[in-house]
N, C-alpha and C positions, 0 to 999 in steps of 0.2 A: 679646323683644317679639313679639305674634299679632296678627294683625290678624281679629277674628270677622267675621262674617257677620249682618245684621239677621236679622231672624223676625217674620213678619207678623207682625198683630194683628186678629184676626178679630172680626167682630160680625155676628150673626145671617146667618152663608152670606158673610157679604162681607168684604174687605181694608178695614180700616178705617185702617190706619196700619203701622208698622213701629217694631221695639227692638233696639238689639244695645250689646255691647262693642264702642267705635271701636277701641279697641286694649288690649291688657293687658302692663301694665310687672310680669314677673313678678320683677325684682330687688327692686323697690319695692315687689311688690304692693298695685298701683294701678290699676284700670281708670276709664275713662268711658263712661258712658251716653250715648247718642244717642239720639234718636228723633223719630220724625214721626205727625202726625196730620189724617187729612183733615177738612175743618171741618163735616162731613155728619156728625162721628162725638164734637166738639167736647160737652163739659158731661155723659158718660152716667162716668165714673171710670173709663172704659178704660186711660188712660194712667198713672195713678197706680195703677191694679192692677199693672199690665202694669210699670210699676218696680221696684214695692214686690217683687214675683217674681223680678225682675232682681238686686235687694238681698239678697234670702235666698239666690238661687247664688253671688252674690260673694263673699259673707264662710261660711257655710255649706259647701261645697260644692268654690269653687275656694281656701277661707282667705286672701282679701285682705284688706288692712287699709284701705285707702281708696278711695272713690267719687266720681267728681268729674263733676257735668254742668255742660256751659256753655250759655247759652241767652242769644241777642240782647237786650238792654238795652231794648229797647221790645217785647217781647213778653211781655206781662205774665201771657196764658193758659199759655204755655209756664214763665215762670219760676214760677207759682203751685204749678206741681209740684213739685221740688225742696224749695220753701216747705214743700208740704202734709205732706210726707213726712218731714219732721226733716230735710230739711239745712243746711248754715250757710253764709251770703253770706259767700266768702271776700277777692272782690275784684273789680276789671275789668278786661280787658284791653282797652286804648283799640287804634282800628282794625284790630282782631281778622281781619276778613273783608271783602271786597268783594263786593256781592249785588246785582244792578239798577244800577251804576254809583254805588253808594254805599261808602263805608265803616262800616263797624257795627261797635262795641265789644261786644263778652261780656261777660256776667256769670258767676262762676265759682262754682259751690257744690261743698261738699263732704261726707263724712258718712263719718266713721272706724269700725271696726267697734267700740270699747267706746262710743261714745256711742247706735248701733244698738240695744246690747245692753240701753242701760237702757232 
């Protein structure tokens, strides 16, 4: 297992956000996707470029077979990517994370590399 490093996301001279592998299960090969984006930089398709990039060295490149991002159950701008991209609602993980003295469940997509391919 690796634990990568983000890589900004640039727009016009500025950080507009950040992407990486949180980790890669190379027995499985199986990574997830992480990422942030500040809301100065929200609606222009940087972050579903900036995936969709992510997607073609995963399976391409590093030959994984499976992509998994999770994304908070009420962030509907964050889970629209996964959506936009082919991936498939796999499931939820109830009180996944504690944020602001909350507990928040994930949403779990995924996208294996022959569904990719079609």
């Amino acid at each position: 297992m690796a634990i990568y490093v983000a890589a900004p996301i640039w727009h016009k001279g500025q950080i507009a956000g950040s992407i990486g592998f949180l980790r890669i299960d190379w027995d499985a090969r199986r990574t997830e996707i992480g990422y942030w984006l500040g809301s100065d930089f929200e609606g222009k398709g940087l972050m579903s470029k900036a995936c969709n990039a992510l997607v073609v060295h995963a399976f391409n490149d590093l030959n994984l077979r499976k992509i998994e991002i999770g994304v908070a159950t009420y962030n509907m701008k964050s889970r629209a990517i996964p959506e936009r991209i082919g991936f498939t609602q796999e499931g939820t993980i109830r009180n996944y994370e504690l944020l602001h003295n909350q507990f928040l469940d994930r949403v779990i997509y995924g996208l294996l590399k022959e569904e990719w391919q079609q």
